[in-house]
N, C-alpha and C positions, 0 to 999 in steps of 0.2 A: 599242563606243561609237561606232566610226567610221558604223556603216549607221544605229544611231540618229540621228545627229547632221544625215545628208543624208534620211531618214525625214522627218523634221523638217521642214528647207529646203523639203523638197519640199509638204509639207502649207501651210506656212505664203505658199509660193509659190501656190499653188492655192487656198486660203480667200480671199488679197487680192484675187486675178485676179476668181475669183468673184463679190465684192461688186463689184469696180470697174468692171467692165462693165455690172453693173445700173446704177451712176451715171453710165458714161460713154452709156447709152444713154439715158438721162434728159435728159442733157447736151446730146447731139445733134439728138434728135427734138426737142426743146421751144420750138428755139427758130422752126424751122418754122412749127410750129404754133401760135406766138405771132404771128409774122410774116402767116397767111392769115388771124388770126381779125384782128388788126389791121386790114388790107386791108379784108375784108368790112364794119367797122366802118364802117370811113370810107368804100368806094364806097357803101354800102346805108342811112349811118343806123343802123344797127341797135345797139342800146345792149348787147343782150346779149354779144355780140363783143366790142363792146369792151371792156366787165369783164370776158370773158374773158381779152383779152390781157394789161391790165394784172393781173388776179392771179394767171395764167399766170406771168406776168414776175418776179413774188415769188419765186413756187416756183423760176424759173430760178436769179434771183439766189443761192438759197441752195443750189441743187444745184450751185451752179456752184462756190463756195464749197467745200463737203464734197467735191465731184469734185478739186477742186484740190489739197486736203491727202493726197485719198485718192490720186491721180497723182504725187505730193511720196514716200508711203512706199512706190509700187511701185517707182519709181526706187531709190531709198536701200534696199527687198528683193532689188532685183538688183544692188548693189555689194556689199552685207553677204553675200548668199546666195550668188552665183555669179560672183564675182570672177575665175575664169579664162575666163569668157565672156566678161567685160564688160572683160577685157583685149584680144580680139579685136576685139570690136564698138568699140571705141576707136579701130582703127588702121582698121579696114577699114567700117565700116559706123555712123558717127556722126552724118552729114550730118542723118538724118530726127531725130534727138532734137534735135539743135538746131535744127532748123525745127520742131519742136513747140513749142518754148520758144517760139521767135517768134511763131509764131498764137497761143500760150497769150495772149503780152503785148498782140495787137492786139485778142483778143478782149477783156480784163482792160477797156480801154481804151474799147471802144465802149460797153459795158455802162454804164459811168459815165455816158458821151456820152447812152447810150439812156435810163435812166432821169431825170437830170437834165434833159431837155430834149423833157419830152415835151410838157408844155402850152407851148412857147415859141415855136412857129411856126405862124403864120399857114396856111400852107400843112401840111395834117398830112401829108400824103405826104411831107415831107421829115424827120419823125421817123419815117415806119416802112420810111426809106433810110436811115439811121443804124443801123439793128436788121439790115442787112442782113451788112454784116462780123463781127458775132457767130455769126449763122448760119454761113458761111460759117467762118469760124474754127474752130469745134465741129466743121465735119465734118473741116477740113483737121489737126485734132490725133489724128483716128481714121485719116485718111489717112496720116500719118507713122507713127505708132506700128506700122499693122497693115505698113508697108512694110518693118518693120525685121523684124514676127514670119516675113512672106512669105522676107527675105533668111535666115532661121534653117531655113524649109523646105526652099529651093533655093540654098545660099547661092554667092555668086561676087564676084568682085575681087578675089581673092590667087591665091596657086600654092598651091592646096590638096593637092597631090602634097609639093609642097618643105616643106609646115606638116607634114604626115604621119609625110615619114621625116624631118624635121631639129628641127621646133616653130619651125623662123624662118615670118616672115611678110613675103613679097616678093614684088615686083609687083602695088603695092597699086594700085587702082582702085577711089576710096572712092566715083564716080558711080553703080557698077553696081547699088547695092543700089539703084537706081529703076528697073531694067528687069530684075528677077531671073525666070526662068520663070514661076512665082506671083506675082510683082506683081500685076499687072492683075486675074486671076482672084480672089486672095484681097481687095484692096480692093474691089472690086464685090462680093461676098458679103456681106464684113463689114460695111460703112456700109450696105447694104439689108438684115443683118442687124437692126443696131443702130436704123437707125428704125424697122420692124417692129415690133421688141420696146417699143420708146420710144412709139411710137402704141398700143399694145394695154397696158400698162400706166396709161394716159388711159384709154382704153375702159375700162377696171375701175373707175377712179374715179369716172366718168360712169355708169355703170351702177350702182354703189354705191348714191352720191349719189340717184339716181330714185330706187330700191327704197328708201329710206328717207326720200324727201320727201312730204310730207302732200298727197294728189293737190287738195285744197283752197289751196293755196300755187301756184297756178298761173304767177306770176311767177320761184321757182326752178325751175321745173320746168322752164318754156320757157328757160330759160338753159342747165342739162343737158342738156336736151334738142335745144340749139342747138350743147352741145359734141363731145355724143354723135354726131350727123348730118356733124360737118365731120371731126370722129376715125375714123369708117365711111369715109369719102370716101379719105380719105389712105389706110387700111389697106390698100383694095383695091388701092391702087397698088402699096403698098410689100409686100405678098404679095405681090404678080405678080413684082416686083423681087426678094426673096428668093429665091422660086421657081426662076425663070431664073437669075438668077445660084449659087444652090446646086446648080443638073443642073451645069453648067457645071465649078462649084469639084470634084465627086465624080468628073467624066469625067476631068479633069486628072490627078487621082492614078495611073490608069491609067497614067500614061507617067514622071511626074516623083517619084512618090512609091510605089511599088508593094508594098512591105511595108504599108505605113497602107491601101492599096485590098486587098489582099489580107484582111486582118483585117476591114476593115468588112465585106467580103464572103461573110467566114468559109471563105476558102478555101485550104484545106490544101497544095493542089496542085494547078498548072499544068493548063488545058483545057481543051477548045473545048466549044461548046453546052451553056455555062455556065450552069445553073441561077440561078435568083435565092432565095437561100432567106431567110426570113424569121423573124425572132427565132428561139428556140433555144437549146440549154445544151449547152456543150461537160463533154462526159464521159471521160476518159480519152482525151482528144487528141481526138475525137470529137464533133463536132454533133449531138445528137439532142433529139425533138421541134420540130421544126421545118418551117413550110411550104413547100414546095415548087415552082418556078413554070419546070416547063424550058424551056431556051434564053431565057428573060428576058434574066439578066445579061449574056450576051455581045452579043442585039440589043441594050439598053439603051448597051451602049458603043460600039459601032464600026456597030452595024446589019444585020450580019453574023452569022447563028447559027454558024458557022464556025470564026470568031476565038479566040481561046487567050487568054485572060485568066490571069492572074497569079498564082502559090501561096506560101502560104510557106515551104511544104519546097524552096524554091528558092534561099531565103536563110539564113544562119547564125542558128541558134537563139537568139540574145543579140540580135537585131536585130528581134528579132520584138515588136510592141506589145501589151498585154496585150489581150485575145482577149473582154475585154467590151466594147469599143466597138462588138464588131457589134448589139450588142442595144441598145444604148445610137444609135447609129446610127439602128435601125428605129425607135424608139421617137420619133429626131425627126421623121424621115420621117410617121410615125402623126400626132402631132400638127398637123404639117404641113397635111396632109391636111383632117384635122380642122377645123381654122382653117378653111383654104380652104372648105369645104364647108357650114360653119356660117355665114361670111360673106355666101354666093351665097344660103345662104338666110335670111337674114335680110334684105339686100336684094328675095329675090322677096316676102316679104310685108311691105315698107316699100313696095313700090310698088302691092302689090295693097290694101292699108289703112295710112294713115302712124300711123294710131294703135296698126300692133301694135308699133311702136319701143317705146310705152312696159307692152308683155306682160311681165306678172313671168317667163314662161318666158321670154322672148326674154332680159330683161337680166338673169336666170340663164346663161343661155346666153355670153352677154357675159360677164358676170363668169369664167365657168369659161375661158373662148379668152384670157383676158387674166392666168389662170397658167399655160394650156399654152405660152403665146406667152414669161414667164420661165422654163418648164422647157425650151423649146425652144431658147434665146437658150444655156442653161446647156450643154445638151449638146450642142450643136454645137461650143461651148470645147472642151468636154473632149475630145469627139470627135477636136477637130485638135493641142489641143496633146499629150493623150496618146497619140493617133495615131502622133506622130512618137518617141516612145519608144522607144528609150532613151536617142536622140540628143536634147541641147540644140541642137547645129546638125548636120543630117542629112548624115550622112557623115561630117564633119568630128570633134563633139567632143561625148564621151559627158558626161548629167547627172551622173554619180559625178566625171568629172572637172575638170568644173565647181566642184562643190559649195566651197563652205566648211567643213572638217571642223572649225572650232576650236569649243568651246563656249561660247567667249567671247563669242559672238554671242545666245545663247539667252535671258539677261533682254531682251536691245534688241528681240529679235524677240517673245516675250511682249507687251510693252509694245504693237507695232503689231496681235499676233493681238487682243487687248482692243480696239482703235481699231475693229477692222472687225466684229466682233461686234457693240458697240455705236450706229454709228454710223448706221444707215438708220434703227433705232429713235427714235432720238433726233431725226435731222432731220426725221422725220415729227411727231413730237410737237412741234416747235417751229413748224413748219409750222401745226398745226393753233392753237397758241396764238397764232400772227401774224392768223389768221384769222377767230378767236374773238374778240378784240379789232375786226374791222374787219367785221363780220356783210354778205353775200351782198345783203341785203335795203336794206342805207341804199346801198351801191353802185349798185344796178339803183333806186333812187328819186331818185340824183341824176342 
């Protein structure tokens, strides 16, 4: 009953994470994007901007809303579920949750500011400088949060020798989780993860939207098609941004994380002029069917076909992460790619004709990069937090010993697996009925 019971924890841990990330990347990218469609409004005139941003702002409000509840029961997932984690993360590494709280409150705060006082100033540039600490806020509650996952990767501030052989915890230095080895690495991934996905989920809506507007309705068209064009703009960046920063997060592992690099890489054992192999199905401890690209992997990390890159017969077999994130791996890399290359081309014939933006193949094409972009968002999670398996904090303290085994936990934790199940559904549905009441058409005529 005991493995069921942490079976469990773990599933119910991994469903939330799952959904909350789609929200928290909602959260973060939107308000950007509210923020430049605003700007455009007011330097250009341009009325379609502007009802973008304001029912942009709607959607925020209420992602902002369901993100909050849904941040409320990861919190309350991780004291109910892994109570001898979150006994550590108390003494030694608390600082960033309570500075989430904070941005949570100053963001809570402008938002009111933002919306209440939007027609009230003469000068509208000083309502879309009220909209700026919101922004700002959303990224800085992904910045704490991912500082505290980064300190679980590489963790430091105690005597993890004296936690080892004694369980005390001494010589506590609760600053260090803001300079942990993966600090920097893992924030720069994640928040240019998370607007990526946040921008490319826009892209689907806008894309949607056309393919199903009557091309005789030319006043929403040009509005989608004004959203579509500023959501392309952003993308490009924030690809580049994920891009760079994910070679970046994968080269890291090489030194600080080397069972998780070893697995993503699929490599069994220690060796120079390291192949790069490419998806694949492990057989009786064995990779096979798989592509093949020699001396890749080792240039890829050091530049060096030379170099000795990392195995896992090199570490104790209970430390080893389960051996599908290599596929899982390629598979975001592939998307990756994909994105990228659907992007550049989309762009070459937005400038060779502006009117192939509005090609049912092109916003097919859109449509499809904007759930590679949620499947890619999804497996890079998995990628890193399964990665470090079957440590909860690497080195330090195994997920089993984490867990909560009572089963006293199992209605409460039900109750929240039903919140996230239903919950995107539902905000979408209320979404659309906020919208259905205030039709696209009396907005862009006033």
């Amino acid at each position: 009953m005991m493995f069921d019971v942490v079976i469990f924890d773990r599933f119910l841990m991994a469903f939330s994470l799952a959904v909350h990330i789609i929200l928290a990347s909602i959260g973060i990218a939107l308000p950007v994007i509210i923020l430049i469609a605003e700007f455009l409004g007011i330097r250009y005139g341009n009325k379609y901007y502007t009802v973008m941003a304001r029912r942009l702002a709607i959607v925020f409000a209420i992602f902002f809303a369901v993100g909050a509840a849904s941040g409320t029961l990861v919190a309350l997932n991780l004291v109910l579920l892994w109570p001898k984690f979150m006994a550590i993360v108390g003494q030694v590494a608390i600082i960033p949750i309570y500075l989430e709280v904070f941005v949570f409150f100053l963001e809570s705060i402008f938002i009111g500011i933002y919306f209440y006082s939007w027609d009230k100033f003469k000068n509208k540039y000083m309502h879309l400088i009220t909209g700026i600490p919101i922004a700002v806020g959303s990224v800085m509650s992904g910045v704490f949060i991912t500082m505290l996952n980064a300190w679980m990767n590489t963790p430091t501030g105690f005597n993890i020798a004296t936690y080892l052989s004694t369980g005390a915890i001494t010589d506590v230095n609760p600053l260090a989780v803001f300079s942990t080895p993966s600090t920097f690495i893992e924030i720069s991934h994640v928040i240019s993860a998370v607007y990526f996905a946040g921008t490319f989920m826009f892209i689907f809506y806008a894309s949607f939207m056309l393919l199903r507007t009557d091309k005789k309705d030319t006043n929403k068209r040009k509005y989608y098609l004004s959203m579509l064009k500023l959501l392309l703009i952003i993308a490009i960046i924030t690809t580049g941004m994920a891009v760079y920063t994910g070679i970046n997060s994968i080269s890291s592992l090489y030194t600080i994380q080397p069972e998780k690099f070893a697995a993503i890489e699929a490599n069994l054992f220690s060796q120079s002029h390291a192949p790069e192999r490419l998806f694949g199905i492990f057989q009786n401890g064995t990779l096979k069917y798989y592509i093949n690209i020699p001396n890749l992997q080792s240039i890829l990390e050091t530049g060096n076909p030379n170099s000795t890159v990392p195995g896992l017969m090199s570490y104790p077999r209970y430390t080893w992460p389960p051996l599908f994130i290599h596929d899982l791996f390629d598979l975001m890399v592939l998307f990756g790619f994909g994105i990228g290359f659907l992007l550049i081309a989309v762009f070459v014939l937005w400038i060779i004709n502006k009117e192939n933006l509005e090609n049912r193949i092109v916003l097919w094409l859109l449509l499809l990069s904007g759930i590679m972009a949620v499947i890619l968002l999804e497996s890079g999670w998995v990628v890193d937090e399964v990665g470090r398996q079957p440590w909860i904090i690497y080195n330090v303290m195994l997920v089993s010993q984490a867990a909560n085994y009572s089963t006293s936990v199992i209605p409460i934790t039900f109750v929240i697996l039903l919140f996230y199940i239903f919950i995107i559904p539902f905000t979408l549905l209320v979404i659309k009925r906020i919208f259905k009441s205030r039709p696209l058409e009396g907005e862009l005529e006033k």
